[in-house]
Residue, then its C-alpha position, 0 to 999 in steps of 0.5 A: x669214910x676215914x676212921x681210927x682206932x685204938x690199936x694195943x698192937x700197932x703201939x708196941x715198941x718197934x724192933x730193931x729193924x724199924x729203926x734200922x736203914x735197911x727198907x721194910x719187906x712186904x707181902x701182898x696175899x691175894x684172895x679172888x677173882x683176876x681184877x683182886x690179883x691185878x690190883x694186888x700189882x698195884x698194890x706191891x707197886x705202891x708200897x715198891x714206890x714208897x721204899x718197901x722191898x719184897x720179902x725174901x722168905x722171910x717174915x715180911x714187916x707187912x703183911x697186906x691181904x686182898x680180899x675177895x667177898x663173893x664165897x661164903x668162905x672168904x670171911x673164914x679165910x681171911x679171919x683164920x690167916x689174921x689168927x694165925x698172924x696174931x702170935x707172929x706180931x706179938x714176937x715181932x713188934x713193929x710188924x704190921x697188918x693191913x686188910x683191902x679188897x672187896x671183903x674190907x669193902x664190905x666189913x670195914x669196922x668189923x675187921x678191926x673189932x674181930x681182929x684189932x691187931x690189924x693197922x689199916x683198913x682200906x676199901x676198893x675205891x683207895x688202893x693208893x692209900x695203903x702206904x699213907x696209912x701204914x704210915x699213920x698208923x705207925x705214928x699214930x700208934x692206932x689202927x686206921x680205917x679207910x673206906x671211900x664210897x667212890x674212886x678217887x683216883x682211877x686205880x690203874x695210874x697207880x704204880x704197878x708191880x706186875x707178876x710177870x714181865x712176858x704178860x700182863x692184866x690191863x683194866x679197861x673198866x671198873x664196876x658193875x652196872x648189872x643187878x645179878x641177885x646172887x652177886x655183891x661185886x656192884x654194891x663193893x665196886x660201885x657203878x661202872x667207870x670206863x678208861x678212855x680208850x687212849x689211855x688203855x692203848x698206852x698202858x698196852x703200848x707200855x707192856x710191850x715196850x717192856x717185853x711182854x707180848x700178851x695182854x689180857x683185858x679186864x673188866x667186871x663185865x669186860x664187853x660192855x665197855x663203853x656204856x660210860x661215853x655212850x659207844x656200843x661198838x666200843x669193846x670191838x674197836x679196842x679188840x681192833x685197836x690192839x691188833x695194830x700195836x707191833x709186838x704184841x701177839x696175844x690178846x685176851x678178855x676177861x669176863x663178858x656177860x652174855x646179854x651185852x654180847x654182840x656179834x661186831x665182838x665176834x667178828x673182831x675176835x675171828x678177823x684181828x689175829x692176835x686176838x686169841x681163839x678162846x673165850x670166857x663166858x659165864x652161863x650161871x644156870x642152864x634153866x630159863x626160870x634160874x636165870x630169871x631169878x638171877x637178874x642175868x637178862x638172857x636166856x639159855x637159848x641166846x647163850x648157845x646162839x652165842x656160841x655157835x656164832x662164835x664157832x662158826x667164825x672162829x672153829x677152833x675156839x675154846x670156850x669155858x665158863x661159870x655155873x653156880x649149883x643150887x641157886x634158891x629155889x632150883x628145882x631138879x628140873x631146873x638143875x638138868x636144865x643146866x646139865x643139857x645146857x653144858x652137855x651142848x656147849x662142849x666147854x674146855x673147862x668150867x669153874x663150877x661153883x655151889x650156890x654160898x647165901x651172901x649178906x646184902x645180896x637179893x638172893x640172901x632173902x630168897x625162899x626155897x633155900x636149897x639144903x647143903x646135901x642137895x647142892x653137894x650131890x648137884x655139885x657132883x654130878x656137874x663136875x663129873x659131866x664136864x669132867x667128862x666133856x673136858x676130857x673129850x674135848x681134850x682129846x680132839x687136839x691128839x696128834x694136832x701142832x699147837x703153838x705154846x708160850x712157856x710160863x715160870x710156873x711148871x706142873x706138879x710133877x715137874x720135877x719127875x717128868x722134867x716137863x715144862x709148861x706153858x698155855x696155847x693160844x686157846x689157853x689150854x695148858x700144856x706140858x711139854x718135854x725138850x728133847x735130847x740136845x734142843x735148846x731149851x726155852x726161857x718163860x716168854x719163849x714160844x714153843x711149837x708141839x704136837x699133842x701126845x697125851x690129853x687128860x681132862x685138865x691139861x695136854x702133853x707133847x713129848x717130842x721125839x726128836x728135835x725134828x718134832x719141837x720148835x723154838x722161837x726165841x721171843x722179847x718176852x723172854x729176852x724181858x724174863x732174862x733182864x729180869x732175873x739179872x736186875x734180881x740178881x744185881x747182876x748187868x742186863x742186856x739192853x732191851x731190843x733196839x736199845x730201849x730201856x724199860x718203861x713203867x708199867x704203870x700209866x705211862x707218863x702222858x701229857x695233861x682202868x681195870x679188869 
């Protein structure tokens, strides 16, 4: 569907700038879940492609925001940011706003009736339409609406702008083939498409040519690749597959779904060692009778026998997941259903979440609609059990060596600690010190520790001595180093082996996504 609109904002005389030589700035705010913030990259490696720069703390000339529509919240978030954004593009003619993602998906039309300053409209299935319609509504001075019902093109041989240059997000599949009632991803992102298996090993082989030296495989439910050619063994032979690719030394997958989980994914994970010893795996509800209600096609007791296959291959795992507090007509029983379930789990860390009714989904006509209070006071007790367990589990890695890849971000109190930061290869987050005349490592760099201090969110290591802290300078942060020279315009240093780097976006090949 390809609609316009009038637009009294997009018609306005344009500034300056616009009809300046200097390039447009943009910025992509990102809303969601992983598949949103690696389509974000996708996004800025579009508009890159088409002559726009990144803004530098100033007000960008285009603000795109990605949305996500599966909270209760993501409609009020988005419409207070495109409020507050009113009033700037009024003391800025020539500015422009676009809408995407799944809430775009979802509201189309409505977007542009709540906020009409808005320019261009664009769905999941044509991300690479954003700078067309920019464009035309520049010309056209009207506001442009685009939704496809369908991919057009596979979103990941779009050019991408990733994040970060040590690791990146490689889609491996798009859509959802599942019918969860709570959920609305299948009916925004349809059905599920698989990338071919050579083209997803070529855009890894791409990222490491490039520096990066993890990669994490995306997919709405990452572990049924292969449905779409008809291989069940599939995920497990690409597991396999990228532990052969040199230079690549942590690989990571995101989100599977319990009932398509099979033990030959369990044996690729413990027997390919760069596949990392963690796993994501989503419960949603301890209570059998939950599940049921949900679409969600197992039981609790396959979800622990899951569990304890993977530990039994793999000891050290860590394991975390999601759980949705007050689905309809959860009763207490139900609720400690999930409190059992979670206690015999032992996750890492969990994303917990209150039930939020969403427009469109089965569940939205459920009866026995639990009161807020209810779901709050659930809520809080759930948080406070895995809190607790968090904390213990945490509290087992004291004393133990673990090996950390150093992050561009640091902690809050980074500034007072003077603590970097980094995940191990279970992905916990670590925080640790340099000591007194060690050198200090580059994001990408990996770092070996022990564990001083566990907290329920993340661990320490404050090295004694030298002797205590080992540094392993690696490609990815000889990547980072190039990066911040190109950024700085100054000369960088030849990658290793004199390559010089590679798009990061499907590589060129003679002739998918979380």
């Amino acid at each position: 569907m390809s609609l316009t609109y009038p637009s009294p904002s997009s018609g306005a005389v344009p500034s300056a700038a616009d009809v300046s030589s200097a390039p447009r700035t943009y910025q992509v705010r990102t809303f969601g879940c992983q598949m949103n913030v690696h389509d974000s990259e996708r996004m800025a490696g579009m508009l890159e492609a088409a002559g726009y720069v990144p803004a530098e703390g100033a007000q960008a000339d285009v603000v795109v925001f990605n949305t996500c529509a599966v909270r209760e919240n993501a409609d009020n978030k988005l419409y207070g940011n495109l409020g507050m954004l009113a009033p700037v593009k009024e003391a800025n003619p020539g500015m422009q706003i676009a809408v995407g993602g799944c809430l775009a998906q979802k509201d189309r039309e409505t977007i542009l009736k709540k906020a009409p300053w808005v320019d261009a409209v664009f769905g999941t299935h044509n991300v690479g339409a954003l700078p067309a319609l920019l464009d035309r509504a520049r010309h056209n001075s009207e506001a442009q609406l685009e939704i496809l019902e369908s991919l057009d093109v596979f979103p990941s041989t779009l050019p991408t702008k990733r994040d970060s240059v040590y690791s990146g997000w490689v889609s491996i599949s798009v859509g959802c083939n599942n019918t969860c009632t709570f959920c609305i991803v299948p009916a925004l992102r349809g059905k599920e498409k698989d990338r071919r298996p050579g083209d997803i090993l070529a855009e890894v082989q791409a990222l490491v040519d490039d520096g990066a030296i993890e990669v994490t495989l995306l997919g709405q439910n990452v572990n049924s690749y292969g449905v779409e050619f008809g291989d069940r063994q599939a995920f497990s032979k690409l597991l396999r597959a990228c532990g052969d690719i040199p230079g690549l030394e942590r690989v990571r997958f995101t989100s599977p779904h319990p009932a398509a989980f099979t033990d030959d994914v369990i044996d690729a994970m413990a027997e390919t060692p760069n596949v990392m010893p963690q796993l994501h795996m989503p419960l949603q509800s301890g209570s059998d009778k939950v599940l049921k209600d949900m679409r969600r096609s197992y039981r609790s007791a396959k979800f622990l026998g899951i569990l304890d296959k993977v530990r039994e291959k793999i000891p050290h795992a860590a394991i975390s997941t999601d759980i949705i507090v007050g689905f309809p007509g959860e009763t207490e029983e139900d609720f400690q259903a999930t409190l059992d379930v979670v206690e015999k789990s032992r996750f890492a860390t969990a994303f917990t979440f209150q039930y939020s009714k969403r427009p469109g989904t089965p569940a939205a006509d459920l009866p026995a609609q639990l009161p807020k209070a209810v779901v709050q006071e659930r809520f809080e007790r759930l948080t406070a059990l895995q809190d607790r367990i968090a904390a213990e589990e945490n509290a087992k890695q004291l004393g133990r060596q673990v090996e950390v890849m150093v992050t561009a971000q640091s902690g809050r109190k980074a500034e007072a600690t003077h603590r970097l930061s980094g995940r191990s290869q279970d992905q916990r987050l670590v925080h640790f010190s340099v000591p007194d005349g060690a050198a200090a490592p580059r994001p990408g760099d990996l770092v070996t520790v022990t564990i001083t201090e566990a907290a329920a969110f993340h661990l320490v290591a404050d090295p004694a001595t030298a002797a205590d802290y080992s540094l392993r300078r690696s490609r990815a942060g000889d990547a980072w180093d190039r990066s911040q020279a190109d950024s700085c315009g100054a000369p960088a240093p030849a990658a290793a082996g004199g390559k010089t780097g590679v798009s990061l976006g499907m590589p060129s090949l003679p002739v998918r996504s979380r």
